[in-house]
C-alpha positions as CSV (number, residue, x, y, z in Angstrom):
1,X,0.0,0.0,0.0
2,X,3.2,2.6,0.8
3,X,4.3,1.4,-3.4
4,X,0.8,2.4,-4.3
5,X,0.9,5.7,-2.6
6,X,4.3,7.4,-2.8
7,X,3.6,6.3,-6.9
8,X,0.7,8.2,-7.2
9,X,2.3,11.3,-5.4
10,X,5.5,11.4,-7.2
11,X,3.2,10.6,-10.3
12,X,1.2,13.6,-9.4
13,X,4.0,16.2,-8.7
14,X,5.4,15.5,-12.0
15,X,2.1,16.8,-13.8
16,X,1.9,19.6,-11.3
17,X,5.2,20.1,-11.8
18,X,4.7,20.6,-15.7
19,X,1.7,23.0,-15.8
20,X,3.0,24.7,-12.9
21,X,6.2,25.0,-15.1
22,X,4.4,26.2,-17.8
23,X,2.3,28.9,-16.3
24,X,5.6,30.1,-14.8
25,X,7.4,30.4,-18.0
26,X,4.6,32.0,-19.9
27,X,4.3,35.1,-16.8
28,X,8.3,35.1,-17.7
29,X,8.0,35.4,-21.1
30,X,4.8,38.2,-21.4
31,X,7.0,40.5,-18.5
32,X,10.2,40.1,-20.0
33,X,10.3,39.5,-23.9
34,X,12.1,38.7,-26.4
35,X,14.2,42.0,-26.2
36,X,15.9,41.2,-22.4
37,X,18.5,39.7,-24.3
38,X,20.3,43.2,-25.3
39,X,19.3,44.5,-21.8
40,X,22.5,43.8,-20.2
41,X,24.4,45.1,-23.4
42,X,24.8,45.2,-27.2
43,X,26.9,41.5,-27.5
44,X,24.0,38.6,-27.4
45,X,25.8,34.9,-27.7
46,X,25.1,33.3,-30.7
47,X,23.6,30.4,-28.4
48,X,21.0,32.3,-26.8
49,X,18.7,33.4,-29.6
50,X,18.3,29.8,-30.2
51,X,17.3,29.4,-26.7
52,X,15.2,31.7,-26.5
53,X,13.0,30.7,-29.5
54,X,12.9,27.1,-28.1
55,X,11.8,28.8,-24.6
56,X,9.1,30.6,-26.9
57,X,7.0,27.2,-27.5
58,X,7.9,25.8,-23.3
59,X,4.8,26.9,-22.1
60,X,2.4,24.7,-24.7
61,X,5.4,22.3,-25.0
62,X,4.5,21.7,-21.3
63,X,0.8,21.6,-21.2
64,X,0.2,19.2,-23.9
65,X,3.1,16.6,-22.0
66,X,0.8,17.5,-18.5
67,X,-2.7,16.3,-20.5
68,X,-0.7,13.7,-22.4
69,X,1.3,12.1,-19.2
70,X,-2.3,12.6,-17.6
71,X,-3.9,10.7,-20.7
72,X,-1.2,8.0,-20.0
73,X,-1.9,7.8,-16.1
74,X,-6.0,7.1,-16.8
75,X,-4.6,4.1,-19.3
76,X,-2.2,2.5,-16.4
77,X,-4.7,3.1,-14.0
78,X,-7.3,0.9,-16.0
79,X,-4.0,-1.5,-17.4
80,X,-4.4,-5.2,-16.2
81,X,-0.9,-5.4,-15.7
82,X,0.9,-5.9,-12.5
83,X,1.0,-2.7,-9.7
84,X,4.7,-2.9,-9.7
85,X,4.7,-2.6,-13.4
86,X,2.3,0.5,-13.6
87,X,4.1,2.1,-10.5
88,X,7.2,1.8,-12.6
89,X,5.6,3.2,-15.6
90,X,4.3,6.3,-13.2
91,X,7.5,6.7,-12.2
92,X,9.5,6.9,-15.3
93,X,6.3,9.5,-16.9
94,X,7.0,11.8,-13.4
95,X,11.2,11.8,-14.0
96,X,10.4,12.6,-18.1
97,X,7.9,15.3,-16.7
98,X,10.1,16.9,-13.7
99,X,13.2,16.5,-16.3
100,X,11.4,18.6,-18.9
101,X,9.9,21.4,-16.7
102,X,14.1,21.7,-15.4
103,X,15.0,21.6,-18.7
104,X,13.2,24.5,-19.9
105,X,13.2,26.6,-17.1
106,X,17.0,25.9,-16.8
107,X,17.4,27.2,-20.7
108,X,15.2,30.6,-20.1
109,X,17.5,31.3,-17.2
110,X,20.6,30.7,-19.5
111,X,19.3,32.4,-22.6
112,X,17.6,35.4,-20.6
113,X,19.6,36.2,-18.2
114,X,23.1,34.3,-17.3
115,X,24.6,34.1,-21.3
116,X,23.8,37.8,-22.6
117,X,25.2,39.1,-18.7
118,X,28.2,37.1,-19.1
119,X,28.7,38.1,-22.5
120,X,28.6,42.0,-21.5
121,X,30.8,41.4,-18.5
122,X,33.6,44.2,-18.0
């Protein structure tokens, strides 16, 4: 019963943690747009334009992976195959959830903020 529990919690934090992520990146991106990146000076790194267009698309990136890994969770709920097996599953869906809402929000600190300050540094 402990299995079955702690799987459906960290199972649920990784879908909060995804549309949470995705409302927080989408407040980030209408306050501070596309032009932050010459607010800390007129050299931009090559790598952060890139970034910053894949940070453009996070936020829906992130909501269809929350009703897709939810999608996924009714299916395994309703599976005939064994708890440990579905636990598993959940599992793996919450680390592929929680790794994607660090991976994006990890890239619009980097393109944002960290690369074009770095790259304007006295």
């Amino acid at each position: 019963m402990t299995k079955l529990i702690v799987g459906v919690w960290i199972y649920l934090c990784g879908i909060l943690g995804t549309a949470i992520t995705g409302a927080f990146l989408s407040q980030m991106l209408r306050t501070f747009p596309a032009s932050q990146l010459e607010a800390y000076g007129p050299k931009v790194p090559e790598v952060a334009r890139p970034y910053a267009a894949l940070v453009a698309g996070a936020p829906t990136v992130l909501r269809v992976v929350s009703v897709l890994s939810a999608a996924i969770g009714i299916y395994l709920w309703r599976s005939r195959r064994p708890r440990d097996t579905r636990l598993f599953a959940a599992a793996v869906i919450s680390a592929l959830n929680l790794f994607l809402a660090m991976f994006f929000t990890m890239i619009l600190l980097l393109a944002y903020f960290y690369l074009p300050k770095i790259a304007n540094a006295p």
